[in-house]
MARDO-411759 format. One line per field, with one value per residue: residue in three letters; x, y, z of N, C-alpha, C in turn. Coordinates in steps of 0.02 Angstrom, whole numbers, always signed. Each point is the difference from the previous one (the first is absolute). Example, Ala and Ser with C-alpha at 12.3 -4.5 7.8 and 13.67 -1.06 7.14 Angstrom:
2
res: (ALA/SER)
neast: (+660/-18)
nnorth: (-284/+53)
nup: (+390/-36)
caeast: (-45/+42)
canorth: (+59/+59)
caup: (+0/+3)
ceast: (+45/-39)
cnorth: (+60/+55)
cup: (+0/+37)
***
This chain:
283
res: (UNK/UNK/UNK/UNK/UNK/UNK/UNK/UNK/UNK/UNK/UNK/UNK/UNK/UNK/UNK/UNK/UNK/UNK/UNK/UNK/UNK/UNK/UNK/UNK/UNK/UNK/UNK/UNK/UNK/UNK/UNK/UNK/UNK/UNK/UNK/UNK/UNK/UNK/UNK/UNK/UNK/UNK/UNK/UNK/UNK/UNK/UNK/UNK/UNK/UNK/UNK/UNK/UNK/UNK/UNK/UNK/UNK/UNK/UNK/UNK/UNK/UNK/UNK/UNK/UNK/UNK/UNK/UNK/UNK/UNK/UNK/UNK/UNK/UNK/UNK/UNK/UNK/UNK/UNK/UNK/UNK/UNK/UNK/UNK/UNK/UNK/UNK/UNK/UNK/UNK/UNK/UNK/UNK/UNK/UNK/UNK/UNK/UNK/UNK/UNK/UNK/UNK/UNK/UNK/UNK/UNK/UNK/UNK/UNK/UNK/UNK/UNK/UNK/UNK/UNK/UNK/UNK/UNK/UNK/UNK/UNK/UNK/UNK/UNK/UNK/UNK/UNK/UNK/UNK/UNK/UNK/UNK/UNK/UNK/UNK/UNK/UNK/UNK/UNK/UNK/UNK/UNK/UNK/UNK/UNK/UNK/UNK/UNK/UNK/UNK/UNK/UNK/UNK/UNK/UNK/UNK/UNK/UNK/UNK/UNK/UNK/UNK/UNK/UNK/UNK/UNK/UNK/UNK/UNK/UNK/UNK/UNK/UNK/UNK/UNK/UNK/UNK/UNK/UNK/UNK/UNK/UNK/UNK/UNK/UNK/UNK/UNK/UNK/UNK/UNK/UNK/UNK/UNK/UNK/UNK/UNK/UNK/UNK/UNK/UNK/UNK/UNK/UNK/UNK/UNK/UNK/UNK/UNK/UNK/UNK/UNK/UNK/UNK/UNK/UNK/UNK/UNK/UNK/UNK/UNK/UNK/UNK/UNK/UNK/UNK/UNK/UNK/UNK/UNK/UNK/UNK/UNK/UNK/UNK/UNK/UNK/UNK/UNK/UNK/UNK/UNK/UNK/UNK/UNK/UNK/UNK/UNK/UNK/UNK/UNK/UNK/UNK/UNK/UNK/UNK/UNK/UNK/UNK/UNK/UNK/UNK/UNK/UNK/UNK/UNK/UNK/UNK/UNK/UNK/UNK/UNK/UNK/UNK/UNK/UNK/UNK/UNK/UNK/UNK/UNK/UNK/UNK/UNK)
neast: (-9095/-12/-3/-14/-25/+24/-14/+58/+59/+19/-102/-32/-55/+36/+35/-53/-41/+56/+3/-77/+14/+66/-28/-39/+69/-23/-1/+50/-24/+40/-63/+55/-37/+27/+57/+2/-65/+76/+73/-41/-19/+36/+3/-60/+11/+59/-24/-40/+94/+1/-27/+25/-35/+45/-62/+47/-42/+26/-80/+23/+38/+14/+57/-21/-28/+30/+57/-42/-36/+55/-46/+0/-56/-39/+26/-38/+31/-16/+55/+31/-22/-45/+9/-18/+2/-53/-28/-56/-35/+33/-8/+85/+13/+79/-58/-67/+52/+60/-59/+6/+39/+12/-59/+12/+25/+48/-38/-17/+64/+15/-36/-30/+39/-31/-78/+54/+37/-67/-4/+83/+3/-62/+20/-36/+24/-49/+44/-61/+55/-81/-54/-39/+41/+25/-43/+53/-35/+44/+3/+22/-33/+21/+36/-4/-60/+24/+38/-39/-26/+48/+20/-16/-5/+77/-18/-59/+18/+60/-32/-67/+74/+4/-62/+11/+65/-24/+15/+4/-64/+37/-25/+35/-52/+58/-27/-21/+38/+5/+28/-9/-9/-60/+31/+21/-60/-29/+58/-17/-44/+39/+5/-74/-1/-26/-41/+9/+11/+4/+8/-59/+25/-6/+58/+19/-52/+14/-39/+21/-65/+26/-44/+52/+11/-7/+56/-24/-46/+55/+32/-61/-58/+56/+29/-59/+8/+56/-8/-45/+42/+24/-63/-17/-45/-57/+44/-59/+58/-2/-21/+1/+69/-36/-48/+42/+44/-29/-26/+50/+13/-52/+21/+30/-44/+11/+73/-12/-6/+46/-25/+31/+15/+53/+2/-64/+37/+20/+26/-52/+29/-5/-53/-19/+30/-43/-65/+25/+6/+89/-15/-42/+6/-21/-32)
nnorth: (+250/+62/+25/+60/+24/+38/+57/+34/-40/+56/+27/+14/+17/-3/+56/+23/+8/+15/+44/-11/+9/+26/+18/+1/+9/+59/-23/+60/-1/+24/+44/+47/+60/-33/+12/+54/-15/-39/+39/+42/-29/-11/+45/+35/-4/+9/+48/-4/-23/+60/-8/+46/+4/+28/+10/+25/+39/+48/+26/+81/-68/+35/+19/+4/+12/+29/+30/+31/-5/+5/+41/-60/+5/-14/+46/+64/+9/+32/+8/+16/+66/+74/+50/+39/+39/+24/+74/-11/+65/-36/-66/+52/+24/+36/+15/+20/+9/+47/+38/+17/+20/+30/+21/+30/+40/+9/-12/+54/+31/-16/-12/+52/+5/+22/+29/+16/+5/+17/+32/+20/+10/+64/+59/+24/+21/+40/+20/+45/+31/+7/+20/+21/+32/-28/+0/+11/+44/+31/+43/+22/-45/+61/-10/+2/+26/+45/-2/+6/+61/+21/-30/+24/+38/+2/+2/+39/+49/+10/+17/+35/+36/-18/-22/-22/+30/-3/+70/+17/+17/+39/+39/+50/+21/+7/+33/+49/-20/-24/+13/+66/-60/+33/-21/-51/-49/+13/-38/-19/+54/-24/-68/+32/-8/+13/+22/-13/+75/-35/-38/-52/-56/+27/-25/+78/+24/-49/-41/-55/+4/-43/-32/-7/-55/-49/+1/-50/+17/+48/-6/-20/+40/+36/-3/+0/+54/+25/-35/+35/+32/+82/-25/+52/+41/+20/+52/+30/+44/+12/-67/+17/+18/-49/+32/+18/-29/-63/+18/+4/-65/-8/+41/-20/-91/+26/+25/+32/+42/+25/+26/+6/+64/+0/+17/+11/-12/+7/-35/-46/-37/+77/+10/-49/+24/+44/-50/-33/-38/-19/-40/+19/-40/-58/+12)
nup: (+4107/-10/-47/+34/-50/+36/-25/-7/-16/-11/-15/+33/-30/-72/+45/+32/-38/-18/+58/-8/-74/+21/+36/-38/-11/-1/-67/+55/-59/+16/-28/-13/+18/+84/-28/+13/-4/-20/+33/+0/-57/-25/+40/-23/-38/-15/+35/-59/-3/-31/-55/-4/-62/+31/-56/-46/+3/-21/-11/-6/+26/-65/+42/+47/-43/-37/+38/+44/-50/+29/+52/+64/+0/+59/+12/-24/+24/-43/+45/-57/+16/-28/+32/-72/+45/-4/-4/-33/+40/+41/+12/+19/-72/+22/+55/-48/-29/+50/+29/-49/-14/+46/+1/-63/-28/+44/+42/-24/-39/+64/+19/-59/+28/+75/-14/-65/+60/+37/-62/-6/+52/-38/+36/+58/+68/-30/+39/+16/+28/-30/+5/+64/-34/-17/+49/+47/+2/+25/+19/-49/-29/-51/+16/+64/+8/-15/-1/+51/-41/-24/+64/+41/-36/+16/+97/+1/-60/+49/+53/-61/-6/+81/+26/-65/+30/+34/-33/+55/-19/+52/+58/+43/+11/+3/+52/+75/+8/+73/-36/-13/-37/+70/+62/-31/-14/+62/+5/-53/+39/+50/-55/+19/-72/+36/+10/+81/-26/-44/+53/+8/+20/+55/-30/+23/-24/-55/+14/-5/-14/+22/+46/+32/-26/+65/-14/+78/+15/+1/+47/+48/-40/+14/+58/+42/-41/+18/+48/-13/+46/-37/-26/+51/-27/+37/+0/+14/+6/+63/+32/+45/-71/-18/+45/+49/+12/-8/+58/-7/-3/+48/+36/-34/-33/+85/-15/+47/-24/+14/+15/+51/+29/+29/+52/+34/-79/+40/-47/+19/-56/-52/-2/-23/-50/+7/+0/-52/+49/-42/-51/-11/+61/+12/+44)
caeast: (+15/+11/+58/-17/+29/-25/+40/-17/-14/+48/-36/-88/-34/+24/+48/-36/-43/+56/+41/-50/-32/+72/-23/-55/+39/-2/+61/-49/+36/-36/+14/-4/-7/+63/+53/-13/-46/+11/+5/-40/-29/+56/+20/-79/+26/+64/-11/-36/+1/-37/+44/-30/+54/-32/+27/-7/-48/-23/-19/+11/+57/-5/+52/-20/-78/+39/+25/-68/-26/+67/-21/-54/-34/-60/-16/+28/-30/-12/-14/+23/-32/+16/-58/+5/-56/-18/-59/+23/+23/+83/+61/+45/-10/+41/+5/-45/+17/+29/-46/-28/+84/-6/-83/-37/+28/+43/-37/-44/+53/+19/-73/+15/+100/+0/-46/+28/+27/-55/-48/+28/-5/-80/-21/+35/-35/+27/-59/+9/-26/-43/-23/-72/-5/-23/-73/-44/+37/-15/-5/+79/+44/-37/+60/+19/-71/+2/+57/-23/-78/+40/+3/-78/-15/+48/-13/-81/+30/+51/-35/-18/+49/+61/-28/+11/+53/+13/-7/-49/+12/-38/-10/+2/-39/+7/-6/+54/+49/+65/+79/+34/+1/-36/+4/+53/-29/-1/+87/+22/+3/+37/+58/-8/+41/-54/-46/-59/-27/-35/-29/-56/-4/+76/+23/+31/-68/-39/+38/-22/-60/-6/+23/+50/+3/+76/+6/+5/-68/+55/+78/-9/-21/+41/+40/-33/-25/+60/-4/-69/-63/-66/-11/-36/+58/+11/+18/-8/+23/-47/-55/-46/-22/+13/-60/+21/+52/-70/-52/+35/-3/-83/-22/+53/-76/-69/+36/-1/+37/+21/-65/+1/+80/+21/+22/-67/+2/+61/-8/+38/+71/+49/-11/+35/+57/+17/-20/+23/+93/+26/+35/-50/-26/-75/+3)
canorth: (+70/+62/+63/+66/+93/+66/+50/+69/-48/+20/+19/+11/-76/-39/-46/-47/-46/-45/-42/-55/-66/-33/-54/-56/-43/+2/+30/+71/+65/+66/+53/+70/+30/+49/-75/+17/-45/-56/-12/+19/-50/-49/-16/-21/-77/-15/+8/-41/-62/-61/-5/+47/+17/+61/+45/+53/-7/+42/-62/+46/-4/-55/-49/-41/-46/-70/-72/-24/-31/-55/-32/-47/+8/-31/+60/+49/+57/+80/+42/+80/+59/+60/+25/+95/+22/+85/+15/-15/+77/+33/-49/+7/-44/-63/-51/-42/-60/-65/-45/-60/-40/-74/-40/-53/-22/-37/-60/-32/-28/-71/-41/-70/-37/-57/-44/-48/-40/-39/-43/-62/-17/-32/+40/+33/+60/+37/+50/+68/+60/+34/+41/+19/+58/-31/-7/+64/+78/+41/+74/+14/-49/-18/-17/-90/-27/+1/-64/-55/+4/-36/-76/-45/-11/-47/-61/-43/-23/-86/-41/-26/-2/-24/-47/-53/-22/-15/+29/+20/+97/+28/+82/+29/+67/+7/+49/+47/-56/+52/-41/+47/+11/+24/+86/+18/+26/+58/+52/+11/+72/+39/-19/+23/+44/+45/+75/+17/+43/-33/-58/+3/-16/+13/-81/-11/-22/-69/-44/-35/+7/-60/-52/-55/-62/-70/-22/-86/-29/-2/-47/-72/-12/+1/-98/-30/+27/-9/-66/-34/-38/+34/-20/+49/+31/+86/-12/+70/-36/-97/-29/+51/+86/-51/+32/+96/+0/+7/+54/+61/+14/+7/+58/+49/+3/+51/+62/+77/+35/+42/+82/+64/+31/+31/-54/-25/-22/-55/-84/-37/-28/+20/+39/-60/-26/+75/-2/-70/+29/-63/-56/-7/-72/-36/-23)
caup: (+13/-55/-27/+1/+8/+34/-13/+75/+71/+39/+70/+21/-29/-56/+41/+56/-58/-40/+63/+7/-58/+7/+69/-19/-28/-79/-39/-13/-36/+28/-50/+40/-47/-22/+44/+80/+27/-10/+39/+56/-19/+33/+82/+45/-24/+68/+69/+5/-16/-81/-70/-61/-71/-19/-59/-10/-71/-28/-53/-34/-48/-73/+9/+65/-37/-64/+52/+23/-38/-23/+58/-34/+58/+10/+22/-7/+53/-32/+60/-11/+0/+10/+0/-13/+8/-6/-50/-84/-43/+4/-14/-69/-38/+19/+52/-21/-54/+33/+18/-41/-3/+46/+16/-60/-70/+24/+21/-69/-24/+55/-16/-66/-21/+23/-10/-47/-9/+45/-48/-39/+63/+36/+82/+43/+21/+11/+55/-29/+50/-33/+56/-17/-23/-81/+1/+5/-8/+62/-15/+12/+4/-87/-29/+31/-3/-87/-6/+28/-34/-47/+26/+20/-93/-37/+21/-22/-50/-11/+37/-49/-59/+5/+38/-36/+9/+87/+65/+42/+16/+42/+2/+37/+24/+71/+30/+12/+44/+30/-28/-26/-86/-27/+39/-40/-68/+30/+5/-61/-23/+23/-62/-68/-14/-20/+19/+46/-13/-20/+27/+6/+69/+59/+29/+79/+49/-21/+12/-31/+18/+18/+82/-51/+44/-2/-96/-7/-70/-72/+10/+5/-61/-61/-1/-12/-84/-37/+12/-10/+67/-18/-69/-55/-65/+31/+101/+31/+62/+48/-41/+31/-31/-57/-28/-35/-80/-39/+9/-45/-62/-48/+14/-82/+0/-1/+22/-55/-27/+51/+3/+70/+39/+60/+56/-15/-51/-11/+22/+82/+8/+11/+96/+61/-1/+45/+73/+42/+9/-26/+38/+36/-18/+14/+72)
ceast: (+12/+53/-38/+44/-27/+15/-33/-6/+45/+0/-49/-19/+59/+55/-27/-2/+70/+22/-53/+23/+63/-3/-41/+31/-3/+79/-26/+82/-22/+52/+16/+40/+85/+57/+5/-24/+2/+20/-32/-79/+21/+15/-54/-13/+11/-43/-92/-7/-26/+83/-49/+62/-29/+69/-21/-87/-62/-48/-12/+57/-7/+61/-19/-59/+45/+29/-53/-1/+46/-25/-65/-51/-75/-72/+10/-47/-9/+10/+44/-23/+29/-81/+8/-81/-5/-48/+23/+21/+53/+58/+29/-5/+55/-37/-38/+33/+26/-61/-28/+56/+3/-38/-13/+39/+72/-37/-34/+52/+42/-67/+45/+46/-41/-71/+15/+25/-39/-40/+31/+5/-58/-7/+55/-60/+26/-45/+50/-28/-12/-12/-76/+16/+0/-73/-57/+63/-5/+40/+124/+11/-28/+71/+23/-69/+2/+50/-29/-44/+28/+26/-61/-17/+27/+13/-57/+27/+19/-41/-35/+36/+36/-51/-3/+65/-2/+15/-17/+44/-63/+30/+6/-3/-1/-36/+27/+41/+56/+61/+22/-25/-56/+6/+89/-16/-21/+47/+25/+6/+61/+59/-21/+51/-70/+27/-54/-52/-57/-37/-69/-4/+78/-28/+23/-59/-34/+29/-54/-71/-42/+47/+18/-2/+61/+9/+9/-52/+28/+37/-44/-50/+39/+32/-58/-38/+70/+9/-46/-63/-73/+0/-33/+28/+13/-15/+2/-17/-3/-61/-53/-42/-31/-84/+4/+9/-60/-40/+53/+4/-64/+0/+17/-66/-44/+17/-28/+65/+8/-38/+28/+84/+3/+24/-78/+14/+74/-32/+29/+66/+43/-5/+57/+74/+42/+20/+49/+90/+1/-8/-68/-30/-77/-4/-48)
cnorth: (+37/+26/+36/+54/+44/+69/+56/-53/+49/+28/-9/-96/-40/-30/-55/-77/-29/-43/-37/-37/-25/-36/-52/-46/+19/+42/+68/+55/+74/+58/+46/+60/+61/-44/+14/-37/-65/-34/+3/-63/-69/+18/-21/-90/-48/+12/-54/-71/-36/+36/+39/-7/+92/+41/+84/-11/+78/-14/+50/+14/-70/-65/-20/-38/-55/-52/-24/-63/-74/-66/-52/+25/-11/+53/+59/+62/+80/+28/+51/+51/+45/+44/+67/+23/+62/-2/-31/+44/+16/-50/-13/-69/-73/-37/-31/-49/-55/-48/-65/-28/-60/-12/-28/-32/-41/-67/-62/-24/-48/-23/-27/-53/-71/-25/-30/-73/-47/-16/-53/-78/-67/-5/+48/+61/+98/+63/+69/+39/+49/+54/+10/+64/-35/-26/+88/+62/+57/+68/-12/-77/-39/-13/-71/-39/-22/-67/-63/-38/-47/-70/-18/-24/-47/-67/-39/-33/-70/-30/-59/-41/-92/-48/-67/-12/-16/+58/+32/+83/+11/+64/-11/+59/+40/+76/+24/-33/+72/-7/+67/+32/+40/+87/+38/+57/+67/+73/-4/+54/+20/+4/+42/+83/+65/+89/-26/+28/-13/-59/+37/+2/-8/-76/-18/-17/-41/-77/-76/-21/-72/-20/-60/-76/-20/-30/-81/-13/+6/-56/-52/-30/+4/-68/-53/-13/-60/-85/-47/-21/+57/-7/+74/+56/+76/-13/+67/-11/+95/+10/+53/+49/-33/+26/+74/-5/-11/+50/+67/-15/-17/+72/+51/+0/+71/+58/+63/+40/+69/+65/+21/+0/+13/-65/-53/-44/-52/-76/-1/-17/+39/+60/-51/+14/+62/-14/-64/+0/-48/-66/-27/-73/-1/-2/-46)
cup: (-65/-3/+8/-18/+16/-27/+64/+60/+61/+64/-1/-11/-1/+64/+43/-39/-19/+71/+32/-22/+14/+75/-32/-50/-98/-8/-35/-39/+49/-55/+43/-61/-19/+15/+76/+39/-1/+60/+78/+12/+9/+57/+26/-16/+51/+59/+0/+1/-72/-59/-64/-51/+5/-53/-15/-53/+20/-56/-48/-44/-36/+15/+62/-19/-31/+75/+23/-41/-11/+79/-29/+59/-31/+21/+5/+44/-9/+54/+24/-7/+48/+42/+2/+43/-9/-55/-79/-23/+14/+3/-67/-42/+10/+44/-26/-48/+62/+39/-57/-37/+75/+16/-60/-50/+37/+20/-68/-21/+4/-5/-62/-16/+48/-24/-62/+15/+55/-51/-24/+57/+17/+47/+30/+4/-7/+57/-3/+84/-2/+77/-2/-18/-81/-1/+13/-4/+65/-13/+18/-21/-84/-25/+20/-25/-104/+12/+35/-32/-75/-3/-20/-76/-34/+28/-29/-74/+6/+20/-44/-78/+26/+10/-50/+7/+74/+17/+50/+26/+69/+12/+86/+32/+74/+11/+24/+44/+20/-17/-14/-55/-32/+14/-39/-73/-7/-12/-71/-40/+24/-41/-91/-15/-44/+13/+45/+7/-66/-10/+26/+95/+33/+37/+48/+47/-7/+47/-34/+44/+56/+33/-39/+51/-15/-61/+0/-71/-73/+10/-24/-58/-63/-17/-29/-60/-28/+12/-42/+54/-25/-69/-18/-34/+33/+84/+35/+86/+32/-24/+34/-28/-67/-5/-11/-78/-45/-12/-23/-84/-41/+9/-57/-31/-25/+30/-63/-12/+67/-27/+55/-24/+56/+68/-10/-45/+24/+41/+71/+8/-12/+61/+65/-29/+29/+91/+37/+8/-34/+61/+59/+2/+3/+54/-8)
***
């Protein structure tokens, strides 16, 4: 059995995935990003019948990285994040740093303390909850999609940097999964400290553009990445959307350059993101 660490184990993914791998008998650090979330983590615990070490680890802070690092573990799970949505032309400059403060440079930073000490090691795994938005790009979402887009880079990197030490780097690409976290991304305008009046697009009428699925194909490929039962390195899930996603990103290829104005001139997806209520599943 493993040491796993988890960070943003406190909801969505990272909690499910820590209280699996703690039924399947692994030894699971669960990260959570406020002390709040400690105790409320620890009760789901308790009511699942398993045993979490759940800690404070913000990975935006320089002193929750240093203790981190004092843990022995076998596995490290990148699965903390944020999602800023709205136009490029108008998301304040604070939200764009905090988007890549805990999507990148916090993650990257914990990365190093522990792939040091997996080289000194000669193994261990590290996995990163990347997104198919770090593969492709969609209209309101250049800020989460930029940070995703940034993993994806620094995972392939280790990927190639670590493989004479044992270790093994993979990627998790989830899609639109119903959990919140996307129709949330959505409501972030409602925290900016702008001029409206100078924003490009009224956010009150946007909603995130896509029929969302059951988030099991996360829970249950993620463990399975993290165990070793999946040896591969990228996991675009579900496997269903695994020729869209392709066929979008040959399509950059042989895109022109935008020539028309007006409604006629707007893309399908962000037309859809007019037309679709939140929260909208797959049927």
């Amino acid at each position: 059995m493993s040491t796993v660490l988890i960070t943003g184990a406190g909801t969505g993914f990272g909690k499910e995935i820590a209280l699996r791998l703690a039924e399947n008998g692994h030894d699971v650090i669960a990260g959570v990003e406020i002390i709040a979330q400690v105790t409320a983590l620890r009760q789901a615990a308790t009511e699942r019948g398993v045993e979490l070490q759940v800690e404070k680890l913000d990975v935006t802070s320089a002193d929750d990285r240093d203790n981190a690092w004092n843990w022995e573990i076998d596995v490290l799970l990148n699965n903390a994040g944020i999602s800023e949505g709205g136009s490029t032309a108008d998301i304040p400059e604070d939200h764009l740093r905090r988007q890549f403060d805990v999507n990148v440079f916090g993650p990257i930073l914990l990365t190093q303390g522990f792939a040091k000490q997996m080289v000194k090691r000669g193994g261990g795994t590290i996995v990163f909850m990347s997104s198919v938005a770090g593969l492709t790009t969609d209209p309101f979402t250049g800020a989460y999609s930029g940070s995703k887009h940034a993993i994806e880079a620094f995972a392939d990197a280790l990927h190639q940097e670590l493989a004479e030490f044992g270790v093994r780097v993979a990627t998790i690409n989830p899609g639109p999964f119903l959990t919140g976290f996307n129709d949330t991304m959505f409501e972030t305008w409602k925290t900016w400290r702008d001029d409206p009046q100078q924003r490009v697009f009224d956010y009150s009428k946007l909603a995130f553009p896509h029929e969302q699925y059951d988030p099991e194909p996360v829970f249950s490929t993620t463990v399975a990445v993290i165990t070793g039962d999946d040896t591969g390195y990228r996991h675009v899930l579900p496997v269903e959307t695994i020729p869209q996603t392709k066929e979008q990103m040959a399509a950059v290829w042989d895109r022109r350059q935008n020539t028309g104005s007006g409604p006629d001139a707007r893309p399908e997806l962000v037309q859809k993101a007019y037309d679709i209520e939140p929260a909208t599943p797959v049927f």
